[in-house]
Structures are given as structure tokens and as C-alpha cells.
C-alpha positions in Angstrom: -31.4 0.5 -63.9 -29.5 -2.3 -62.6 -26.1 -0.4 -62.7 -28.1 2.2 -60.8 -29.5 -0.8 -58.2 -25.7 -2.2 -57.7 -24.3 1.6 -57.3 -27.0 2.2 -54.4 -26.1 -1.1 -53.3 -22.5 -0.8 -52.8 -22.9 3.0 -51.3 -25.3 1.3 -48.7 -22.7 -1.5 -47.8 -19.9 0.9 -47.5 -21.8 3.3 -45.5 -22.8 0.4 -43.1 -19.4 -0.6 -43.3 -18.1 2.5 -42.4 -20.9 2.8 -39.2 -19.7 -0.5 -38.0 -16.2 0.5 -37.9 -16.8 3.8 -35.9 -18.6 1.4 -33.5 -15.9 -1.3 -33.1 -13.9 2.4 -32.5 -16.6 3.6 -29.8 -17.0 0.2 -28.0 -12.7 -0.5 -28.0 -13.1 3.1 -26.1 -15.7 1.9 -24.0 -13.6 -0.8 -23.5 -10.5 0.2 -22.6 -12.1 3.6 -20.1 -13.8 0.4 -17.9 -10.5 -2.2 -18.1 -8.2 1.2 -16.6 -11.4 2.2 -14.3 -11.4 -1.0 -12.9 -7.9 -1.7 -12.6 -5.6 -0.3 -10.5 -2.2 0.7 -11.9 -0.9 -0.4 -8.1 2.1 -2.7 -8.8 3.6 -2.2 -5.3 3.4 -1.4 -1.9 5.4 0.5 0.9 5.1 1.7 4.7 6.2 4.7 6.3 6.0 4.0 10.3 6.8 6.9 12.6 7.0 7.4 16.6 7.8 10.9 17.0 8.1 10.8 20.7 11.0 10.1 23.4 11.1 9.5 27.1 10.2 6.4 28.8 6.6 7.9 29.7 5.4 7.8 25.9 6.3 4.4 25.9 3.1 3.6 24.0 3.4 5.5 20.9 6.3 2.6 20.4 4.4 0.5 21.3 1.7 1.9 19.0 4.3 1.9 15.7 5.6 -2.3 16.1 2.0 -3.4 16.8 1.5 -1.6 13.3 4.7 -2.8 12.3 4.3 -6.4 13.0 0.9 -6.4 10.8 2.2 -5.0 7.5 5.0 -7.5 7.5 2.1 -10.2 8.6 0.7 -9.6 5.5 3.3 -9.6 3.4 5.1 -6.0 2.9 9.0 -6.8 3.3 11.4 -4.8 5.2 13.2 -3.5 1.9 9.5 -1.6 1.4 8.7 -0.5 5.1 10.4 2.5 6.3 10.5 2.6 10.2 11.5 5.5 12.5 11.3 5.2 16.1 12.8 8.1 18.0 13.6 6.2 21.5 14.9 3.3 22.3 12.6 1.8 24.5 13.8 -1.7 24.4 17.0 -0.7 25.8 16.0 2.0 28.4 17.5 1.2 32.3 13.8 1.6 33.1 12.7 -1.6 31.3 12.3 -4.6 33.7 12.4 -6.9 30.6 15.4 -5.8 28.6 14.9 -6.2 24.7 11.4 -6.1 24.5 8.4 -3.7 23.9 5.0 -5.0 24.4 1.4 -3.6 24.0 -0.7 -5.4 26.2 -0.1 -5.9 29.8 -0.5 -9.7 29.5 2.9 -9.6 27.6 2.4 -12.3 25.2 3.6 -10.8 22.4 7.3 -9.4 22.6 6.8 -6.3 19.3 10.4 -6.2 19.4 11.9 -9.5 19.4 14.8 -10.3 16.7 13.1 -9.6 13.5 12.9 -6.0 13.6 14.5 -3.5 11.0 14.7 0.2 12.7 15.9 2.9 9.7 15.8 6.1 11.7 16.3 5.9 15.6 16.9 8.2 18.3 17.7 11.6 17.1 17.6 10.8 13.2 13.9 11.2 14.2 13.4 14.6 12.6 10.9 17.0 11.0 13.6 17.4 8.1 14.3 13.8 8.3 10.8 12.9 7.6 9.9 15.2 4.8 13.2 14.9 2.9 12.1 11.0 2.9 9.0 12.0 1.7 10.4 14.0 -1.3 13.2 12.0 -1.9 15.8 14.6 -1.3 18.1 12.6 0.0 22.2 13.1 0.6 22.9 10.6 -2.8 24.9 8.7 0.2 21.8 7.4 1.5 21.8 3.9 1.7 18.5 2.1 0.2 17.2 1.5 3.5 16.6 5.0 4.4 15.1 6.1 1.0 11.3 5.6 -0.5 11.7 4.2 -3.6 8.4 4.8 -4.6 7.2 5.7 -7.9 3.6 5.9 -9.6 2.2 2.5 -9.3 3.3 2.7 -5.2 0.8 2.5 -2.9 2.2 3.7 0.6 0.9 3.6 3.8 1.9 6.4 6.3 1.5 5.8 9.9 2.7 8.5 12.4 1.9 8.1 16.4 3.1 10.4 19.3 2.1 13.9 20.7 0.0 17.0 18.5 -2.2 19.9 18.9 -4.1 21.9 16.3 -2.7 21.8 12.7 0.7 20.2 13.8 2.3 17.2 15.6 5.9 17.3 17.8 8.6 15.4 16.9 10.9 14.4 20.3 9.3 17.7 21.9 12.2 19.5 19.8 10.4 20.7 16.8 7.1 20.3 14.7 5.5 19.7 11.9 2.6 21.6 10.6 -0.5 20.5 8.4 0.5 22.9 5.3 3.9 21.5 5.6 2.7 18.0 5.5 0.2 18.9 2.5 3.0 20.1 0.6 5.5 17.5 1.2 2.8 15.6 -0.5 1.9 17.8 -3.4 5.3 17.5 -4.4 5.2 13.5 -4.0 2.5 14.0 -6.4 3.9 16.4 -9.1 7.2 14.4 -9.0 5.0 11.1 -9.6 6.3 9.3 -6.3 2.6 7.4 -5.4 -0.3 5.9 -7.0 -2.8 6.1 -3.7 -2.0 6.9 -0.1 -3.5 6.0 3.1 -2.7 8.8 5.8 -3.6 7.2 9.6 -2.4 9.1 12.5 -2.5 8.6 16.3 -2.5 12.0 18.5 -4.1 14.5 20.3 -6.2 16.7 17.7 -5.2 14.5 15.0 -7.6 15.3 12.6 -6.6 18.9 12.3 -3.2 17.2 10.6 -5.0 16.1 7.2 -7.3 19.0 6.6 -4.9 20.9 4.2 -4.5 17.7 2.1 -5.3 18.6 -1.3 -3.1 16.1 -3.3 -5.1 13.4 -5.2 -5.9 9.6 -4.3 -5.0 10.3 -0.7 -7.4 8.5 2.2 -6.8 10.1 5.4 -7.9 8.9 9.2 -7.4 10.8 12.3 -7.9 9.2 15.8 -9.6 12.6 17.4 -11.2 15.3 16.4 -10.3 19.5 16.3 -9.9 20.5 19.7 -10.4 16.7 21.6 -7.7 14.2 22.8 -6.8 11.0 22.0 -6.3 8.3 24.8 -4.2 5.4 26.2 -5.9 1.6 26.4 -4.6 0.2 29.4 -1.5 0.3 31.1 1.1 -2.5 32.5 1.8 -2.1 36.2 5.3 -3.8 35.8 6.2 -1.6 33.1 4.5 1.5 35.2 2.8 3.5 31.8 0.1 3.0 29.3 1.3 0.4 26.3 -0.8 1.2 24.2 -3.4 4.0 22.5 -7.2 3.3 21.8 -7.4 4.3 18.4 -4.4 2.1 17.8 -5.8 -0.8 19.7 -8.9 -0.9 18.0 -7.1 -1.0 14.4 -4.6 -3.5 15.4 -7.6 -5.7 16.5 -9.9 -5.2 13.3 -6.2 -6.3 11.5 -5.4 -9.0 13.6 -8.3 -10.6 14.0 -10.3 -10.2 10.3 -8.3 -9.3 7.6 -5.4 -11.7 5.6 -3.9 -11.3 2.4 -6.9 -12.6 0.7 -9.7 -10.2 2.5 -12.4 -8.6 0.8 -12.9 -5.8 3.5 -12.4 -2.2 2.7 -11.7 1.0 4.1 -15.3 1.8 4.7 -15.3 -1.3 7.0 -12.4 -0.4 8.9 -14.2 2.6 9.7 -17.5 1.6 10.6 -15.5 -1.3 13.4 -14.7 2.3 15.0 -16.6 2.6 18.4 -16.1 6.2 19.7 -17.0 4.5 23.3 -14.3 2.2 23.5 -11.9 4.9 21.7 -13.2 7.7 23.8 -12.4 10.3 20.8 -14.4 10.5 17.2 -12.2 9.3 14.4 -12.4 11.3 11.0 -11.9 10.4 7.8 -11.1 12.4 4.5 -10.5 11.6 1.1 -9.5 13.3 -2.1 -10.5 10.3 -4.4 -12.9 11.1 -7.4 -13.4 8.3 -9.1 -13.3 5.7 -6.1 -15.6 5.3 -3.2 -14.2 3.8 0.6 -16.1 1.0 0.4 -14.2 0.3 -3.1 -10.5 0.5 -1.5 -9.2 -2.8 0.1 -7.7 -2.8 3.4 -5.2 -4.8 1.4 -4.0 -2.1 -1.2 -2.4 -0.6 1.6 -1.5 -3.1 4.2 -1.0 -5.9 2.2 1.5 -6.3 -0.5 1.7 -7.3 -4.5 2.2 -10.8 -4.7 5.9 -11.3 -6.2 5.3 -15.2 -7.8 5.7 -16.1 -11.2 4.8 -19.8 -12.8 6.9 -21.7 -14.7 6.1 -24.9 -16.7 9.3 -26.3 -16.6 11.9 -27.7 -13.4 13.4 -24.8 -12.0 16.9 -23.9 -10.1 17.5 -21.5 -7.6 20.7 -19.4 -6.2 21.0 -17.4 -3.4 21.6 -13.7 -3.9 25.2 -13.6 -3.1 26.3 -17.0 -4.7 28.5 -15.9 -7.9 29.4 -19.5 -9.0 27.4 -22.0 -11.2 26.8 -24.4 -8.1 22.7 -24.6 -8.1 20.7 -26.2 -5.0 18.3 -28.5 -6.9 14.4 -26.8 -6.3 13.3 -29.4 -9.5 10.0 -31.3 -7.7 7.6 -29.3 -9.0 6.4 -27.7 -12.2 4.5 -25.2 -10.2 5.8 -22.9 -8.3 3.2 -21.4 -5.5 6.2 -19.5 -3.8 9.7 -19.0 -3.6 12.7 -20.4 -0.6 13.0 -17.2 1.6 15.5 -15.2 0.3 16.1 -16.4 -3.2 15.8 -15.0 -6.8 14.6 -15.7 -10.2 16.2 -18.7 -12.0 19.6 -17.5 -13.3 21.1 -17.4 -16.2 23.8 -15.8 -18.2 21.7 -12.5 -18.6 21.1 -12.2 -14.9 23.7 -13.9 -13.6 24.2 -12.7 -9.4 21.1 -10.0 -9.7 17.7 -10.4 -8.5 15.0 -10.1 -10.2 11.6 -9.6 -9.2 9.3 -12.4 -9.9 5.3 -12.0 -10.3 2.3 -13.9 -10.6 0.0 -13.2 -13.5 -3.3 -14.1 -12.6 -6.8 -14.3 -15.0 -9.9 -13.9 -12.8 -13.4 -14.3 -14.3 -14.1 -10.3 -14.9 -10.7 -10.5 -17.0 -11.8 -13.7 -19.0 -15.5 -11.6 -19.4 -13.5 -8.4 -20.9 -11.6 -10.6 -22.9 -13.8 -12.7 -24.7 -15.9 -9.4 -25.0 -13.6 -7.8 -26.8 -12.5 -10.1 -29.1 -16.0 -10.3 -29.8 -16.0 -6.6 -31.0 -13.3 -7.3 -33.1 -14.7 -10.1 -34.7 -17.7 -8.8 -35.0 -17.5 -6.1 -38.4 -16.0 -9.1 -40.0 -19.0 -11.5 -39.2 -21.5 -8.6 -40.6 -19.9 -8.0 -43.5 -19.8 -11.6 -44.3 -23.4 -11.9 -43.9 -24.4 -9.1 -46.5 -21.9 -10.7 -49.3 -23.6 -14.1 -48.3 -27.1 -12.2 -48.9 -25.5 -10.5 -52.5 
């Protein structure tokens, strides 16, 4: 009887044993489907800027592109990662009574042009073909960096396009054009070829909405300044400069960016939208998205105009190079343990692995949900342990 007692025992605590096993298996599951739910595998961000007109008249859609321009890089995507193509040179045109500049408000106190400007594709580089091959990375293999998207799948990429369209296409320097489908499937194959993580499609022209309807590639947020069949509209114009500077749809973006959102913001997509008044724009914006898991009031303005903070700590003195110094002569960066951000322009410590490359540095943060998930799942792990403990302190 006893032998049958301690048998019946035993098979209980090993099927109980076995149960709380497949449950430390179900939970870890559980788990892990919320921690890659609620993270994003976005580990870096690019911008694809386009002006596809020319002549002095469409001086706005420049105008349009820096004021876009100017924000990404305000919030912290580099040149290396914004791809710009502007398809006249406005700056430069005899027409311009202030040489050098472009600005997009008639009080002119803001020159969008100034020194700090990085232009990829210009004048007639600005091209259907142009534009799609970047897109699809088929590129001469003599392309220089600058003119490539070196996007993979953790990219996030913003695509701004501004300039003149009709119903299912837009023009590119009133040469050529380029059609929804053909823009669908230039990013179907950005897709299938793993080239993005999420995309935010905004575009500034006549009919624009009509451009994103044959989208059917995932994680792709599209907004159009007007709707199938309606126009889209200048701000103001600059009587020194004789034309319109600017676009309404445009101007009413650049002053939700300008004026609320920094690196840190909160806001999302959703918000962006609802600052839309179709008064002051004069045209109803549209919006489409081929998200499934992922509402537009949980993307951040940020994801797509912001950029991946590139900061790692160290605990110890650090020295810095400069990218093109080969020797072993360091400038002396040693007054701080911590290091909140790098000298423009320099690279990781070096050292004899590295020596003369950079390498991308990166700031690992813990927030609170992370600590939560954490502790909660070493708690599932500990957890059979503690249970089976119990029952051999209860034998």
C-alpha cells in the first residue's frame, strides 16, 4: 500500500511537473509574440525628397522639397541617409533677385538653400528611370553612395515627392511620367527584395491621392494633399520673387513639424492628420495604409522623420580620431565617463581592429516596459523551479 501511495505520488508530481513546463513553454511564447509586437525591428532611417518640376514658375515645389528637407536633417537624419533630387536650379536661375537662395515665405527669413545643402540628382538627372532604379537599387555598380538607397529591412524611409500630377500619375520636368501601377510596383519589389521595414508615402500635387491607390505592399502609410479629380494649391506668393513659394498642403506640414514635434515627441501620424484643415489647405488630404498589425495613432511622427539615435556609453576615458587621420596622434576627448554624444564628424574609439574605419556607435537604452518584460520573464523561468521546491519541501 505504501509503495502503491509513493507510485501515485511520484506519477502526480511528474505529471505536474510536466504541466508546468508546457506552461513556462506557452508563457515564453506569449512572451516573446508581445516583446516583437511591441518592438519595432526599425534600426534606421532614410529620406527620399523629390521636386519633379522645372521652370522658374514652379518655383514652389522647390521650395516645397528644402522646407521638407531642412526638417528631416532638424531632427536628426544625416545627409549620408537623405536622398535629394531637385530637377531645377532655382537658386541659380537669372530670374532670382537674391542669387543663392530659395525661400518659402515671402518674409524671407529663412534662406532653404544656404551652404548646408547636399543635392544628389539635379537638373536633368531628375528622371522617371532615375527615380525608380533608386528605388529598386538597380544601379550602374559605378554609382557613388550618395546616389544609392542603402536601405535594407530594419529601414524606415520616408518618400516625399512635390511638383505637377493628374489622375493615377505625376510629371517629371513635363518630359515624362510616372504612373500609380508603376509606383506600386517599384515598391512590391522593395518589399520582396527586403529593402524597408515601414514607409511613409506623402505627396504634394494636383490629384494626388490617385498616386497611392494601387499600393498594395505592406507597412506602407500613404498621404495625398488632394483628392481624385480636385487640385492642390499655392500658400502665398512673394511679390519680389513674382510666384507662389510655397504649397498649402506643404505649409501646413512644415508648420505641424516646426512648431510641435522634436526628436523626443510623442505625436503620431493620426495627429498629423487630424492638424489638417481642408479650409486653410483648400483640397481634402487622404490617407491610406496597408498596416495590419499597427494603427495611425501607434506610428510616431518620429519613425519616419526623425532618426535612430547613433550614441553608445562607455565607462571608461575615451579618444577620438577623425575619419581620415591614419596615424596614432589622438585629440584627447578624456573629461567624461559619459558620453551623451559625439564631436561632429568623428568615429568610434579606435583601435588596432578598426583602425581608419567608422563604425557606427549606438545607444542602448532600458525603459520601464523593458525592465517590466524582464523581470517578468525571469520570473517564468524561475518559477517551475520554485514549485517544484515546494512539493519536495511538502514530501
Amino acid at each position: 500500500m505504501c509503495k502503491l501511495s509513493l507510485f501515485f505520488f511520484k506519477g502526480c508530481f511528474s505529471n505536474i511537473s510536466a504541466f508546468m513546463y508546457r506552461l513556462l513553454f506557452l508563457l515564453f511564447l506569449c512572451l516573446l509574440f508581445v516583446a516583437t509586437g511591441a518592438e519595432s525591428s526599425h534600426t534606421n532611417n532614410w529620406a527620399v525628397l523629390i521636386s519633379t518640376s522645372r521652370f522658374w514658375f514652379n518655383y514652389r515645389h522647390a521650395a516645397n522639397v528644402l522646407g521638407i528637407y531642412r526638417s528631416v536633417k532638424r531632427l536628426g537624419i544625416p545627409d549620408s541617409q537623405i536622398i535629394l533630387m531637385v530637377a531645377d536650379d532655382y537658386a541659380c536661375n537669372s530670374r532670382n533677385l537674391f542669387p543663392g537662395t530659395v525661400f518659402d515665405n515671402a518674409d524671407r527669413d529663412m534662406d532653404l538653400y544656404g551652404e548646408d545643402i547636399e543635392i544628389d540628382y539635379k537638373g536633368y538627372e531628375v528622371t522617371v528611370e532615375a527615380f525608380v532604379r533608386l528605388l529598386t537599387e538597380r544601379v550602374s555598380e559605378n554609382t557613388p553612395a550618395s546616389k544609392r538607397l542603402l536601405t535594407n529591412e530594419h529601414s524606415n524611409i520616408l518618400v516625399y515627392m512635390t511638383g505637377h500630377g493628374g489622375d493615377g500619375f505625376i510629371k517629371f520636368q513635363d518630359a515624362d511620367e510616372l504612373s500609380s501601377e508603376d509606383f506600386a510596383d517599384a515598391l512590391e519589389q522593395m518589399h520582396q527584395h527586403k529593402r524597408y521595414n515601414e514607409i511613409l508615402f506623402m505627396v504634394d500635387t494636383c490629384q494626388a491621392n490617385s498616386l497611392y491607390k494601387k499600393i498594395y505592399s505592406p507597412n506602407i502609410v500613404a498621404i495625398g494633399s488632394s483628392e481624385i479629380g480636385t487640385s492642390s494649391y499655392s500658400h502665398h506668393a512673394d511679390s519680389d520673387i513674382g510666384v507662389a513659394v510655397i504649397d498649402r498642403f506643404t505649409f501646413s506640414n512644415l508648420e505641424f513639424l516646426e512648431n510641435r514635434v522634436d526628436i523626443k515627441s510623442k505625436l503620431t501620424i493620426q495627429d498629423l492628420i487630424d492638424s489638417y484643415d481642408p479650409k486653410e489647405i483648400r483640397s481634402t488630404p487622404g490617407v491610406q495604409s496597408t498596416y495590419t498589425q499597427k494603427g495611425l495613432d501607434e506610428i510616431l511622427i518620429t519613425d519616419f522623420f526623425g532618426n535612430v539615435r547613433d550614441i553608445e556609453l562607455h565607462s571608461e576615458p575615451t579618444k577620438w580620431i577623425l575619419p581620415d587621420e591614419q596615424n596614432d596622434t589622438f585629440p584627447n576627448y578624456s573629461d567624461s565617463s559619459f558620453v551623451s554624444h559625439s564631436p561632429s564628424g568623428l568615429t568610434k574609439p579606435m583601435n588596432r581592429k578598426n583602425k581608419g574605419k567608422s563604425v557606427p556607435l549606438r545607444l542602448h537604452y532600458c525603459t520601464f516596459s523593458e525592465f517590466c518584460s524582464a523581470t517578468f520573464f525571469l520570473f517564468i523561468l524561475i518559477l517551475p523551479f520554485c514549485l517544484q521546491f515546494a512539493f519536495k519541501m511538502r514530501r
